[in-house]
C-alpha positions as CSV (number, residue, x, y, z in Angstrom):
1,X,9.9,19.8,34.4
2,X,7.3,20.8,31.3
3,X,8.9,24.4,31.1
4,X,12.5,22.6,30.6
5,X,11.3,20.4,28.6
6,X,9.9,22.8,26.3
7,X,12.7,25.2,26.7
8,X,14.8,22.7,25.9
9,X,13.8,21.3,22.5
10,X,15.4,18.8,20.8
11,X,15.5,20.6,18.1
12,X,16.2,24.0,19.6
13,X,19.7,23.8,17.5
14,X,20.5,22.3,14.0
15,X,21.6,18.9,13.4
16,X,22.8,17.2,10.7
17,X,20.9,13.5,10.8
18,X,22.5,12.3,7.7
19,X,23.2,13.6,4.4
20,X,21.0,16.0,3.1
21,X,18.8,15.9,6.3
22,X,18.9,17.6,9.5
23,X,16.2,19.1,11.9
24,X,16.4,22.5,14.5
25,X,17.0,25.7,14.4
26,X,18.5,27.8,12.6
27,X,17.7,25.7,9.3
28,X,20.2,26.0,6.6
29,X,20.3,28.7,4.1
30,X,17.8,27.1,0.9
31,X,17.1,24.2,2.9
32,X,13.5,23.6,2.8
33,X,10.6,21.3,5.2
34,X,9.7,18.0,4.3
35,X,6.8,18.9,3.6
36,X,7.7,20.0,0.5
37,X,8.7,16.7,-0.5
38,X,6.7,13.6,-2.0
39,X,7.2,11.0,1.2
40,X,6.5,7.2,2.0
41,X,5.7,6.5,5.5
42,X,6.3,3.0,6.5
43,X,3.9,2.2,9.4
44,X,4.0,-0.8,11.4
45,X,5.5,-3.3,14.3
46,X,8.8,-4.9,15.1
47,X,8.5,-8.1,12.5
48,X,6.1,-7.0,9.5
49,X,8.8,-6.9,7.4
50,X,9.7,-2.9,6.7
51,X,13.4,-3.9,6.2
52,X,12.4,-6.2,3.2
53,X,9.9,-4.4,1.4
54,X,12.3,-1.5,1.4
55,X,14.6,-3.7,0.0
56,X,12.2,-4.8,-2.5
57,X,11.0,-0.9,-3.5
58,X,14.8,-0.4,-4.3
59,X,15.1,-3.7,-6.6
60,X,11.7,-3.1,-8.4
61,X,13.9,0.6,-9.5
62,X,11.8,3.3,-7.0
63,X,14.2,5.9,-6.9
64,X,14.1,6.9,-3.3
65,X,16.4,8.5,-0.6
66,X,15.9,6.7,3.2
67,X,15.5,8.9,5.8
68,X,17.1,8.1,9.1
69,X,14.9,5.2,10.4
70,X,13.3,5.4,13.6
71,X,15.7,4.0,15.8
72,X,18.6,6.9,14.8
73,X,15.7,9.9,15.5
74,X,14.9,8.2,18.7
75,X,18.6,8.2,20.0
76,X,19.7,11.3,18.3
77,X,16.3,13.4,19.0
78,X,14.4,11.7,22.0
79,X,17.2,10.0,24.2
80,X,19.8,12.4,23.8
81,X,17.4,15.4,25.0
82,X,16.0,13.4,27.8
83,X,19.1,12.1,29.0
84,X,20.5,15.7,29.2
85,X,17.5,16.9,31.5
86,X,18.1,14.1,33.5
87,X,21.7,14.7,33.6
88,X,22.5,11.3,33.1
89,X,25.7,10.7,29.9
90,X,24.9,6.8,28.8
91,X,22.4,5.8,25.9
92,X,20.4,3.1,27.1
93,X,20.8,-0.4,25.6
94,X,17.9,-1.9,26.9
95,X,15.4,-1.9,24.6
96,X,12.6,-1.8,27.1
97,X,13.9,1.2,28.4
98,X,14.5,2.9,25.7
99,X,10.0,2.3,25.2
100,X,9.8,4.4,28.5
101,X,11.3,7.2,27.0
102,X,9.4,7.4,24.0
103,X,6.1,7.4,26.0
104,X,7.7,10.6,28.4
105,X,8.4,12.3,24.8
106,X,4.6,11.6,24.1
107,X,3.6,13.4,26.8
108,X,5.0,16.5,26.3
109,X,4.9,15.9,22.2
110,X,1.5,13.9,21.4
111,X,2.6,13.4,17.9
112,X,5.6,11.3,18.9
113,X,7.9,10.5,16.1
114,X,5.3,12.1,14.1
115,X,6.4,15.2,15.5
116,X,9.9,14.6,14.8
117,X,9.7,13.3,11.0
118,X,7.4,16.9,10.2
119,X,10.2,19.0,11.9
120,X,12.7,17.3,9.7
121,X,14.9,19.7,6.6
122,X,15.7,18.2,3.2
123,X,18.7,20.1,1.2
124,X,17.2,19.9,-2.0
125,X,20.8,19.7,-3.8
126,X,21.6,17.0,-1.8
127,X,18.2,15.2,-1.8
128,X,16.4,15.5,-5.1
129,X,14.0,11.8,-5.0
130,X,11.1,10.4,-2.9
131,X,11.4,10.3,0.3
132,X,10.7,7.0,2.6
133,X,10.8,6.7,6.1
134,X,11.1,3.9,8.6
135,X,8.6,3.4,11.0
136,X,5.6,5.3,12.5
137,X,3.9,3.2,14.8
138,X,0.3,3.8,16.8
139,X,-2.8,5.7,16.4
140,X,-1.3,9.4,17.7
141,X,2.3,9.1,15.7
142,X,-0.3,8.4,12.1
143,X,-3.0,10.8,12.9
144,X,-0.3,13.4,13.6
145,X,1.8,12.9,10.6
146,X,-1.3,12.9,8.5
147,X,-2.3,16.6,9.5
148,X,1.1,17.8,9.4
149,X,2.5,16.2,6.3
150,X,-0.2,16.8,3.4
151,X,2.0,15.1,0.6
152,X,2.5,11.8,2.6
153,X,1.7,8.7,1.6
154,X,1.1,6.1,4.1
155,X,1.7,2.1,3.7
156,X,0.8,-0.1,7.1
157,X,2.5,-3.4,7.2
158,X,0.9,-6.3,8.6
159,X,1.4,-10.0,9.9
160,X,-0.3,-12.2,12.1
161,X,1.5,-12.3,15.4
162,X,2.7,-15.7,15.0
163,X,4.7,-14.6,12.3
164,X,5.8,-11.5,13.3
165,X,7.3,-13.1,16.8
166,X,9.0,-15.9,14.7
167,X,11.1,-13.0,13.1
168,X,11.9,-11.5,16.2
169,X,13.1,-14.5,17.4
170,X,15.2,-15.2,13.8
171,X,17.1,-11.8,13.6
172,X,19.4,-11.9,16.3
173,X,19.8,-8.2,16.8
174,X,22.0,-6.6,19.4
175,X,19.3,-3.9,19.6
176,X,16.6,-6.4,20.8
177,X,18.4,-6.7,24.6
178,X,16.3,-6.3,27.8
179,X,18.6,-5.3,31.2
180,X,17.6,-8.0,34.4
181,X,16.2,-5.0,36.2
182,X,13.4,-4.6,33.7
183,X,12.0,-7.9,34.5
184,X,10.3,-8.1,38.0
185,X,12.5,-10.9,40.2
186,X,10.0,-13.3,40.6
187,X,9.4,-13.4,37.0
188,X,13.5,-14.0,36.3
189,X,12.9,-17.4,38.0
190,X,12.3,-19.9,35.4
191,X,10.4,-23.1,36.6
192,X,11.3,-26.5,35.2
193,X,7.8,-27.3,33.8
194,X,7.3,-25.3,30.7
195,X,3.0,-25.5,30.3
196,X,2.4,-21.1,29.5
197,X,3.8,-18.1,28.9
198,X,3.5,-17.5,32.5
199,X,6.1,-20.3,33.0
200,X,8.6,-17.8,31.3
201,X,7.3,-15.0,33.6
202,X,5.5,-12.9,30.7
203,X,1.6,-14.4,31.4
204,X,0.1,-11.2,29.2
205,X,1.7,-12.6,26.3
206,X,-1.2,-15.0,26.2
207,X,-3.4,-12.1,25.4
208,X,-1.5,-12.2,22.1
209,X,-1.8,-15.8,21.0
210,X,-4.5,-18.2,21.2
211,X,-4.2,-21.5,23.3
212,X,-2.7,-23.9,20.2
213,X,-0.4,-20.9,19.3
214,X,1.1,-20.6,23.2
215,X,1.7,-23.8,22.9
216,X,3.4,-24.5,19.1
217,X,5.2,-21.5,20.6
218,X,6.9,-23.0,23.9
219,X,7.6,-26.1,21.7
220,X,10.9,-24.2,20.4
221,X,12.2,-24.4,23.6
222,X,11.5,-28.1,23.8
223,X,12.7,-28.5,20.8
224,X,15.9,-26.4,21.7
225,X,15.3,-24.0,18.7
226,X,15.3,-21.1,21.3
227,X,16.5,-21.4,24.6
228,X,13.8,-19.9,27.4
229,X,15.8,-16.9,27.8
230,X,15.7,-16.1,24.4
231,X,11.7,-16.4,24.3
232,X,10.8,-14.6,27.4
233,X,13.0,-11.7,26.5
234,X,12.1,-11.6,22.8
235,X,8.2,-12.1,24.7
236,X,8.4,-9.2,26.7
237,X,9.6,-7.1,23.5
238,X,6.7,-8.4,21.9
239,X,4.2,-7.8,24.4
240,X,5.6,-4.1,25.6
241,X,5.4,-2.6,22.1
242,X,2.4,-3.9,21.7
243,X,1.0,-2.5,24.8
244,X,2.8,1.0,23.6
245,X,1.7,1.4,20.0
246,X,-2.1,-0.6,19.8
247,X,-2.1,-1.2,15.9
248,X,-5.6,-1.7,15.8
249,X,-6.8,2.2,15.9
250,X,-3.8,2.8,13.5
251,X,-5.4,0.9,11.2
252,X,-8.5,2.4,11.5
253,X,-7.1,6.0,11.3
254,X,-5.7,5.1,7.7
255,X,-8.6,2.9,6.9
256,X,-10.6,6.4,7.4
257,X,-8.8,8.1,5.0
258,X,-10.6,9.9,2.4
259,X,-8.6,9.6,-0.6
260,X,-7.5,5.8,-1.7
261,X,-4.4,6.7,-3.2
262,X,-2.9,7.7,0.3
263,X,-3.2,5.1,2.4
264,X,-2.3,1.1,1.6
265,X,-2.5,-1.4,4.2
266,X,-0.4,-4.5,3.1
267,X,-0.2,-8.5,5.1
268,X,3.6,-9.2,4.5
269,X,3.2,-13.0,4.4
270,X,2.3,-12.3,0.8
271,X,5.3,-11.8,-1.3
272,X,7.5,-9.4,-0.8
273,X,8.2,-8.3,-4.7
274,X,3.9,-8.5,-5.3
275,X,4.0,-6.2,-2.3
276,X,6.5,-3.7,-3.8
277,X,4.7,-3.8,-7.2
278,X,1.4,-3.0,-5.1
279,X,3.3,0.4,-3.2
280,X,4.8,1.8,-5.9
281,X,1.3,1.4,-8.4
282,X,-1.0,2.5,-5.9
283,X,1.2,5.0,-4.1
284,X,4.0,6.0,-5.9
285,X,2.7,6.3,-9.8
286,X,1.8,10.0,-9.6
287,X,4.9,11.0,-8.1
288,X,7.7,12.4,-10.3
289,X,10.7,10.1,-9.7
290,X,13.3,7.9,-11.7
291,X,13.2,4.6,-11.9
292,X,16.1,2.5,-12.8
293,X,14.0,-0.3,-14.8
C-alpha cells in the first residue's frame, strides 16, 4: 500500500486547480513555485471567521489573488487520489468521512495540506498579486508550511468555542452533512429528556464546553432554534475536527516564531474591518502589492 501510494502521487501529473494555478508534473513552461511568491496563510477552525476576514482584506483594497481553499485541494488532490487506489468512483459527501481521509494522507505525507499548498505552481502572467490561502489547520500542516514556504506569512484565527459552534450551527452548508453510518447506532437514538451532550449521543463534546455552556447550548433545542439533529450532527463536526487538528500546539508553533512580522494570531469576535486593518499593517505592509484605496 505505501509503494502505491508513493508511486501514485497526486501530483504525479499536472493539473490545472484554477486560473493561474496548478500542481504536478510536468510544470508549465515559465511557470514558477509558490515559493516564489509573497503568501497569506489563513490558519484556523471551522467557525473563526476565515470567510469574513477575507472578505474584509478585499474591501480594506489588499490586492490579492485566492488560492483554491482547502476544501477544492482536498477533493481535487487528496480524495480523488485515494479514491483511485481504493478503486472506488464516488466523492464522499459526508463530511466526517471525508476527515478519515485527510488523516490516511497524513500518514504517508506528514505535512498534510501543507504539503499540498508548497507543491502548488503560480503562472506569473496570469497571477501577478499576493497570494492568500484558505485554511491550514494543526500543528504538522503549520510547522510544515513554515520550513517549506520561507516568504509566508501566517495569520491564526481564533474564537472561543461557544462562538465558533454558534456559526456552525448558523451557516446552513450542504458541506456540513454526516452519513447515519458514521454515528454508532446506539448513539442515533435520541432520548426524550434532553440534560447533556450525551443525551444527543456525542458525550466528548462536554470536553469542549464548560457545565453553564452545555447547557445554554441544549437550550436551542428547547427553544426550537435547532432541532436535536441539527445539534448532534453540527456536535460531532465540532468535536471530530477538533480531535484531528488540536489548535493548541498550532498556536504555539506560531507563537515560537522568531520574527514578529510573520506570524499574527487574531480573536475574531473583535471586529472584522479592525482585524483586516491589523493583517494587512502587520503582515502585508512590506509586500509590494496594489491597493485599490
Amino acid at each position: 500500500m505505501q509503494d502505491r501510494v508513493n508511486t501514485t502521487r497526486p501530483n504525479l501529473f499536472f493539473e490545472h486547480l484554477s486560473p493561474g494555478v496548478g500542481v504536478g508534473f510536468p510544470v508549465p513552461k515559465d511557470w514558477l513555485p509558490i515559493t516564489s511568491f509573497p503568501l497569506l496563510i489563513i490558519v484556523g477552525m471551522t467557525g473563526v471567521g476565515k470567510s469574513t476576514i477575507t472578505k474584509f482584506l478585499a474591501e480594506e483594497g489588499l490586492d490579492f489573488t485566492l488560492l483554491p481553499n482547502r476544501r477544492i485541494l482536498t477533493e481535487r488532490v487528496i480524495i480523488s487520489p485515494m479514491l483511485k487506489i481504493q478503486e472506488k468512483l464516488v466523492q464522499p459527501h459526508c463530511r466526517i468521512k471525508r476527515l478519515t481521509y485527510t488523516r490516511l494522507y497524513r500518514e504517508y505525507f506528514p505535512g498534510g495540506m501543507g504539503h499540498i499548498l508548497a507543491s502548488l505552481h503560480i503562472n506569473p502572467q496570469e497571477v501577478n498579486s499576493m497570494l492568500v490561502f484558505d485554511s491550514l489547520r494543526g500543528e504538522n500542516e503549520v510547522r510544515y508550511a513554515a520550513k517549506a514556504l520561507k516568504n509566508a506569512k501566517f495569520v491564526m484565527l481564533t474564537a472561543p468555542n461557544t462562538v465558533r459552534l454558534e456559526r456552525l450551527l448558523k451557516r446552513h452548508d450542504s458541506f456540513d452533512w454526516i452519513a447515519s453510518q458514521e454515528l454508532n447506532d446506539h448513539r442515533q437514538i435520541v432520548p426524550e429528556a434532553l440534560t447533556n451532550f450525551a443525551s444527543l449521543g456525542v458525550p466528548e463534546a462536554s470536553d469542549y464546553f464548560t457545565p453553564k455552556e452545555e447547557q445554554e447550548i441544549l437550550e436551542l433545542v428547547k427553544k426550537q432554534v435547532v432541532t436535536r439533529v441539527e445539534l448532534r450532527d453540527k456536535l460531532k463536526i465540532f468535536v471530530e475536527e477538533s480531535q484531528n487538528y488540536d489548535s493548541v500546539p498550532t498556536k504555539q508553533v506560531l507563537e515560537a516564531m522568531d520574527t514578529s512580522d510573520r506570524s499574527l494570531i487574531i480573536d475574531t469576535i473583535t471586529s472584522p474591518q479592525e482585524s483586516a486593518k491589523a493583517i494587512i499593517f502587520r503582515l502585508c505592509k512590506s509586500v509590494n502589492i496594489k491597493t485599490s484605496k
